[in-house]
C-alpha positions in Angstrom: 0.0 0.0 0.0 1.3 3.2 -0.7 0.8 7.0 0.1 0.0 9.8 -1.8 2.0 11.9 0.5 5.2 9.1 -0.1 8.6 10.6 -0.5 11.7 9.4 -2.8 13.8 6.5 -1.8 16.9 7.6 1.0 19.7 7.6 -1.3 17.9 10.6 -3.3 17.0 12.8 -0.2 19.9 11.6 2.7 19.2 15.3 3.7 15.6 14.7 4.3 15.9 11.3 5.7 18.4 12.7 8.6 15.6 15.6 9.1 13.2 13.1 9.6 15.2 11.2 12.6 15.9 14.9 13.8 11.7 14.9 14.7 11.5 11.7 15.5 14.6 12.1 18.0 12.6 15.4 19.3 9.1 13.4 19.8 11.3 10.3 21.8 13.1 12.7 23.9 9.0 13.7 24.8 8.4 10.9 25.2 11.3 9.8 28.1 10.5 13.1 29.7 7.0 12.1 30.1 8.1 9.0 31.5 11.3 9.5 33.6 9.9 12.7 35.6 8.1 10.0 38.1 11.6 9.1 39.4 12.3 12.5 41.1 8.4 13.1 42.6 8.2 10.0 44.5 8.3 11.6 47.8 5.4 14.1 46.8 3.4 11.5 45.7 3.8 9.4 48.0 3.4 11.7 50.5 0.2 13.3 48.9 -1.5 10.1 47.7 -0.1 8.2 50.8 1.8 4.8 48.8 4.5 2.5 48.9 7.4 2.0 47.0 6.1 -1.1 45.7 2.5 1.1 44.4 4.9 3.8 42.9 7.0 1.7 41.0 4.2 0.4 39.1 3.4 4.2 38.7 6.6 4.0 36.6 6.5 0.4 35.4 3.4 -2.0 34.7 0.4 0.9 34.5 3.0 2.2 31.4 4.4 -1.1 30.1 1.5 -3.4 30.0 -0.8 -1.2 27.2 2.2 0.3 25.8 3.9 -3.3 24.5 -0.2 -4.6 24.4 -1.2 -2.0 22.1 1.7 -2.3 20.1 0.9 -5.1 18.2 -2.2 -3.2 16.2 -0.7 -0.4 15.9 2.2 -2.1 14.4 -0.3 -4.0 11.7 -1.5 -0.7 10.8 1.9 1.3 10.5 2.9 -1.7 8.2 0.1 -1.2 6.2 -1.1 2.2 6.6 0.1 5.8 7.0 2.8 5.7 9.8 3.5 9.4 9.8 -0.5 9.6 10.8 0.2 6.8 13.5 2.8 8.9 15.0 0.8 12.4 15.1 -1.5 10.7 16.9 0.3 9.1 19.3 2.2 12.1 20.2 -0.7 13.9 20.8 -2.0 11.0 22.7 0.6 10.7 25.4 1.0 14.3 25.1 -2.6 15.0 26.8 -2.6 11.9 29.3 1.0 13.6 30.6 -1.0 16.5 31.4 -4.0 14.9 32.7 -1.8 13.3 35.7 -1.5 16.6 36.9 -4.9 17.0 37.6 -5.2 13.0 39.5 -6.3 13.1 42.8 -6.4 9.4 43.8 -3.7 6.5 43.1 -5.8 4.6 40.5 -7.0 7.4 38.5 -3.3 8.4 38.2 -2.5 4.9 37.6 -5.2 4.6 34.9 -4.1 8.2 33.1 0.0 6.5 33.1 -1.5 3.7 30.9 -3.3 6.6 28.5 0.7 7.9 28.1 1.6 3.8 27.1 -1.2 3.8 25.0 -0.1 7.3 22.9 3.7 6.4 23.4 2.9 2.8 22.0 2.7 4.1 18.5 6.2 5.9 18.1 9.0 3.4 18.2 7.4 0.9 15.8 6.6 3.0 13.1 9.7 5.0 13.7 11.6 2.0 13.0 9.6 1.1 9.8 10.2 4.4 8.8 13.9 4.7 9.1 14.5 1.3 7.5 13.1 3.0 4.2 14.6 6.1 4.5 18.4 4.6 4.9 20.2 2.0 3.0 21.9 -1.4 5.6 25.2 0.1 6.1 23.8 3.2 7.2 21.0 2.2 9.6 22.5 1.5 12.9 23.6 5.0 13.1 20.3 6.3 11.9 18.7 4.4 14.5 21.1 5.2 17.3 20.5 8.7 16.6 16.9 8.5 17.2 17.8 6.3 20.7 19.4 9.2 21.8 15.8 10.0 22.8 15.9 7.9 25.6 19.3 9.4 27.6 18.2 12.7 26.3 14.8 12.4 27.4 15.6 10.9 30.4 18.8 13.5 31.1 16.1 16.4 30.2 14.0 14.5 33.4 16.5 14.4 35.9 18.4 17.6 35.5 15.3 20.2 34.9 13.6 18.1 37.6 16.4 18.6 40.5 16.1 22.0 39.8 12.3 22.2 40.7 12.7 19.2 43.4 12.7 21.7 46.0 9.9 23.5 45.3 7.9 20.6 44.5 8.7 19.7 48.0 8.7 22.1 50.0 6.6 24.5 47.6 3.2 26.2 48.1 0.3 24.7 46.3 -1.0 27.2 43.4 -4.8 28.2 42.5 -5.8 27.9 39.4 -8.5 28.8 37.4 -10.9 25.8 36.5 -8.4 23.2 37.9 -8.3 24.5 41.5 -5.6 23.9 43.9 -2.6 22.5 42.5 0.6 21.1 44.6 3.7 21.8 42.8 4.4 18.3 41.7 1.1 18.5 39.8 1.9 21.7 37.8 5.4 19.8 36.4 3.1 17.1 34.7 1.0 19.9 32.3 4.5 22.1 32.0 6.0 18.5 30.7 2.9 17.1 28.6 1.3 20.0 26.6 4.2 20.8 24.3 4.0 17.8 22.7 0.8 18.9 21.1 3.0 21.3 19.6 5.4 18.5 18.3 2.2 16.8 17.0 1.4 19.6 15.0 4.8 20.2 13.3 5.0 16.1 12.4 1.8 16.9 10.8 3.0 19.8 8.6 6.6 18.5 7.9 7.3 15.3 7.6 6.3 13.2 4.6 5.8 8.8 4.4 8.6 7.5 2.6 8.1 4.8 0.0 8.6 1.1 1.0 11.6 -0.7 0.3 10.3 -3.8 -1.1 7.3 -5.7 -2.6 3.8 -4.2 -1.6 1.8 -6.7 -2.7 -1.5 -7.8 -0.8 -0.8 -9.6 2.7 -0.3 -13.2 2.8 -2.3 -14.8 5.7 0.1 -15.7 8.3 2.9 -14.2 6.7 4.2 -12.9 9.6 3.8 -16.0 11.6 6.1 -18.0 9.2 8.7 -15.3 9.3 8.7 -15.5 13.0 9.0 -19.5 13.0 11.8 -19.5 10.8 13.2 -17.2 12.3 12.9 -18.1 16.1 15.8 -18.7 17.6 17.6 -15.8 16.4 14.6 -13.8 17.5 14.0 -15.1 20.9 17.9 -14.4 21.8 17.6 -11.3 20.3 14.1 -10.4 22.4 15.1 -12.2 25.8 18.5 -10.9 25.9 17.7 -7.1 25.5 14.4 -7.9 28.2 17.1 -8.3 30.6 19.3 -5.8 30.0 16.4 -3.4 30.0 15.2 -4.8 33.6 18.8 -3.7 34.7 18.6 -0.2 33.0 15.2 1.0 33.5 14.9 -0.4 37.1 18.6 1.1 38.4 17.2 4.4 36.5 13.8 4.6 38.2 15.7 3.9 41.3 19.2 5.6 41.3 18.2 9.1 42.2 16.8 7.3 45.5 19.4 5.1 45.8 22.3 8.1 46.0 19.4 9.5 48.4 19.1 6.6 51.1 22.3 5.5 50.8 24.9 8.2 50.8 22.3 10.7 52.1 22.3 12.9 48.5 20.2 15.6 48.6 17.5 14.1 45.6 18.3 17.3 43.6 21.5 17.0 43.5 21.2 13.1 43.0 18.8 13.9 40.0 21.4 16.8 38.4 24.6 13.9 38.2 22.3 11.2 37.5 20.6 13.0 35.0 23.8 15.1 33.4 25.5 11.1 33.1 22.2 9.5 31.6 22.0 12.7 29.0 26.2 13.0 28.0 27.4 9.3 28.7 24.6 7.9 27.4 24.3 9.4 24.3 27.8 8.8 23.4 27.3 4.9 24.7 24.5 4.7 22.1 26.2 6.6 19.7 29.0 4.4 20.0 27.2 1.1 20.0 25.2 2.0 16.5 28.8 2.9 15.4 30.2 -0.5 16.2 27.8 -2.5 14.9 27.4 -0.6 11.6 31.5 -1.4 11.7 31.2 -5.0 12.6 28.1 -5.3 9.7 30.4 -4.1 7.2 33.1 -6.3 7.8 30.9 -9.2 7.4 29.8 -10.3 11.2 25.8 -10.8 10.6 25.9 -11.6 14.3 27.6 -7.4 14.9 24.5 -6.0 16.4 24.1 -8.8 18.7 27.7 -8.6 19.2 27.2 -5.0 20.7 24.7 -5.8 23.1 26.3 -8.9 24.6 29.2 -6.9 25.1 27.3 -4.1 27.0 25.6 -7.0 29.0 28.8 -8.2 30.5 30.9 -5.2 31.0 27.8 -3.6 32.6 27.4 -6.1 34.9 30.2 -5.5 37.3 30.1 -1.5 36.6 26.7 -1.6 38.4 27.6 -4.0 41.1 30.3 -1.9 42.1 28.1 1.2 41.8 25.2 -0.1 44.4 28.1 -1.7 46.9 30.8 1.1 46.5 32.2 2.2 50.2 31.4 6.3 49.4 29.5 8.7 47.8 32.1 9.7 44.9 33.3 6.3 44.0 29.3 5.1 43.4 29.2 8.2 41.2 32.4 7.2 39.4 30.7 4.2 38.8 27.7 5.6 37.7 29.1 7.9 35.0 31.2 4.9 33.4 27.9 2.9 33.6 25.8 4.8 31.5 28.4 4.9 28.9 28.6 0.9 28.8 25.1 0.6 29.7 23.9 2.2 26.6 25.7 0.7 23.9 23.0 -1.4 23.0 20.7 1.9 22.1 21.6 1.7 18.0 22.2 -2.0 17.7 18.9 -3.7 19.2 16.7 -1.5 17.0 18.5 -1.7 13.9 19.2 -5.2 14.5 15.2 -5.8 14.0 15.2 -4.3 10.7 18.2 -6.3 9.2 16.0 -9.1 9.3 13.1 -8.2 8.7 11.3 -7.0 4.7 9.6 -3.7 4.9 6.1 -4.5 4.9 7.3 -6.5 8.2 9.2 -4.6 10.2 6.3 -2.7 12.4 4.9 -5.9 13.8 8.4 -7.0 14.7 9.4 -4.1 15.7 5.9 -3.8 18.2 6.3 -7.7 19.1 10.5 -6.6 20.7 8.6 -3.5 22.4 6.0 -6.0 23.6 8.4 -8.5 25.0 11.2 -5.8 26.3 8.7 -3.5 28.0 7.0 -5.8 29.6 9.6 -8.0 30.8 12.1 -5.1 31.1 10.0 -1.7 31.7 6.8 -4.1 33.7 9.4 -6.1 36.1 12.5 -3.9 36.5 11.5 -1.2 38.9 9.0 -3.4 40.5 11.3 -6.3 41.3 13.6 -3.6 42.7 11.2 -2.3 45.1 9.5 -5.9 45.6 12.9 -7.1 47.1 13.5 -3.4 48.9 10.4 -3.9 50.5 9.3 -8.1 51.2 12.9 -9.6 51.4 15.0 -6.8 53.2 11.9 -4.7 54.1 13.9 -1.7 54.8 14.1 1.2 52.2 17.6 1.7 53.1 18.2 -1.9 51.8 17.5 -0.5 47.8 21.1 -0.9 47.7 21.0 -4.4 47.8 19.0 -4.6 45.5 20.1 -3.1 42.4 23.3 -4.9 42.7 20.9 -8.5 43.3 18.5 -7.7 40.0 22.0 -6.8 38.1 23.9 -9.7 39.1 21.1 -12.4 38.2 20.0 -10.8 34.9 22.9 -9.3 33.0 24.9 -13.0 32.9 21.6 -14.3 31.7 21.4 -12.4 29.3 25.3 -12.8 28.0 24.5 -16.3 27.7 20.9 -16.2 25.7 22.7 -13.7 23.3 25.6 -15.7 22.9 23.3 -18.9 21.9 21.7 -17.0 19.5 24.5 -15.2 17.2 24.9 -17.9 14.5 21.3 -18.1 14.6 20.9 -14.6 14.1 23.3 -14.2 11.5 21.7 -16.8 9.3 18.2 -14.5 9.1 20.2 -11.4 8.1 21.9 -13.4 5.1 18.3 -14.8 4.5 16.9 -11.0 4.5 19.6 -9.8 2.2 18.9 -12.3 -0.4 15.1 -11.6 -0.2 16.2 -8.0 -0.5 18.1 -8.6 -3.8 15.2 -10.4 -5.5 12.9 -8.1 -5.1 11.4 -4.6 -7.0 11.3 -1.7 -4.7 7.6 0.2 -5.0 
């Protein structure tokens, strides 16, 4: 199916095709804002809606995750098949709004239920981002493209952390603020609608600018359980590549909802200040980690390795795995920061690979349904359980919220080897359904 808005192929308009990962870049680095601001009001909203650990972290996990990677799988169907630029207007605005709307909660579940309206706007960027960037750049070139566009997620999440220590203190100690039609707001409330209603904006300028690129291979009409044949024969490739990244992703999105606290309990960091060096690190380190890792495996891909991307993330599995260890157990307050800042260097490098990875094996009128099946599997196994099996040990097994220590280094030290090992068993795998992509790629007539 094609668009009557549809664009020339990438090597035409490079120009245009890096503009277009310059929005999409701007509408993910929303979109970690949106989520990552929860880390730094927990005591507010505890305090004000009177929770536990355990009820905030699925504030910042499950109520996202589960109808984020749910919905993903529709919306990924329709962004192979239909106009993903629409998709992504839509979803922007979407998340956008619910952002906003938490503001304005004034019980636990109805701030639980508007956290699933942000999954269920956010759920339509990354899979038909994906699809989109696969079309707009040739092989060699996509594992920068893509890390470019990850740089959403340090960015967003730096963006978060830093702004946010600077408006801790007032959103703890603060007045709360009249306001016309909404009525009494506590200062924690007022950071969700200064966070959520630009990205109405951003909405609006996808809209206007950005154009749906033509498909890179056949368009001819779907084969019943197509997609179900691509994911049989290519299973074991697929599974290492899914299960792998999961854990990795329960390391990095738990030990990020949880550092700023951790700094906090621990080495008694004033959560501002913990929030300004977590957040500078996740924003500069990272995005050179990610930078680095599409880099690499664009690198390894050229010199022949089929297996590079999964390559890269192995690699960040294990070297991340003592980094963080050290980090949670360090004897002071400077060498757990020292530890930090190297982390989310390492920690990153998988940012360009494991999306790019996806669309290496995958033909065009695929690659949103595979690309919403990984976000399925990784935010639910990594986004749903990570913070939540943080707090889940902080609070049943030590039961002491000086204890979160402890646990970041016990969720690290039990997932990250897994996941060396699952990636490892899957590289020759892997490699074989890049090969078998590339040839598919040769036969056929680009639309």
């Amino acid at each position: 199916m094609t668009s009557s808005s549809q664009s020339p192929l990438p090597g035409q308009k490079l120009g245009y095709a890096w503009y277009v990962v310059a929005l999409l870049l701007l509408a993910y680095t929303l979109s970690f804002i949106d989520r990552m601001i929860l880390s730094l009001l927990v005591g507010p909203i505890r305090h004000d809606l009177g929770i536990s650990d355990t009820q905030m972290s699925l504030l910042m996990g499950l109520a996202f995750a589960i109808f984020y990677s749910v919905l993903g799988l529709p919306i990924g169907l329709a962004a192979d098949r239909m106009n993903r630029r629409n998709l992504i207007v839509a979803g922007v605005a979407i998340w956008s709004l619910m952002t906003a709307l938490c503001g304005l909660a004034r019980s636990y579940i109805v701030l639980f239920l508007f956290r699933i309206g942000v999954g269920v706007g956010e759920a339509a960027l990354s899979p038909a981002s994906y699809s989109l960037l696969g079309d707009y750049f040739p092989r060699e070139k996509l594992g920068r493209a893509i890390a470019v566009y990850s740089l959403g997620v340090p960015i967003g999440s730096g963006i978060a952390l830093v702004l946010g220590s600077f408006v801790v203190q007032l959103v703890t100690q603060g007045p709360a603020v009249m306001l016309p039609l909404l009525g009494q707001m506590e200062p924690w409330r007022l950071v969700f609608l200064i966070v959520g209603l630009p990205g109405l904006l951003v909405a609006l300028l996808f809209y206007l600018t950005m154009r749906e690129p033509a498909r890179t291979a056949r368009t001819t009409a779907p084969v019943p359980g197509e997609f179900l044949t691509f994911l049989k024969l290519n299973r074991v490739g697929i599974i290492s590549h899914f299960l792998g990244m999961s854990l990795v992703a329960m390391v990095m999105y738990g030990a990020t909802a949880w550092i700023p606290q951790f700094l906090h309990r621990t080495y008694g960091m004033p959560v501002a200040s913990a929030g300004l060096w977590f957040g500078a690190a996740t924003a500069v380190c990272g995005s050179c980690g990610i930078l680095s890792g599409g880099w690499l495996a664009d690198w390894l891909y050229r010199r022949g390795h089929r297996d590079g991307h999964l390559r890269v993330i192995r690699i960040n599995a294990i070297i991340l795995t003592p980094l963080f260890i050290f980090m949670a157990l360090a004897p002071s307050l400077n060498l757990s920061l020292a530890a930090m800042v190297i982390s989310m260097l390492v920690g990153t490098l998988h940012g360009g690979a494991a999306g790019s990875a996806l669309q290496l094996i995958a033909p065009s009128h695929l690659r949103a349904r595979l690309a919403a099946l990984y976000f399925l599997v990784v935010t639910l196994l990594g986004l749903g359980i990570g913070p939540t099996a943080i707090a889940l040990i902080t609070d049943r097994v030590f039961g002491d919220d000086n204890a979160l220590r402890y646990s970041i280094a016990i969720v690290t030290g039990v997932a990250l080897p897994m996941s060396a090992i699952i990636l490892s068993f899957g590289l020759r795998s892997f490699a074989q359904s890049v090969e078998r992509a590339e040839i598919s790629l040769a036969d056929s007539p680009v639309t």
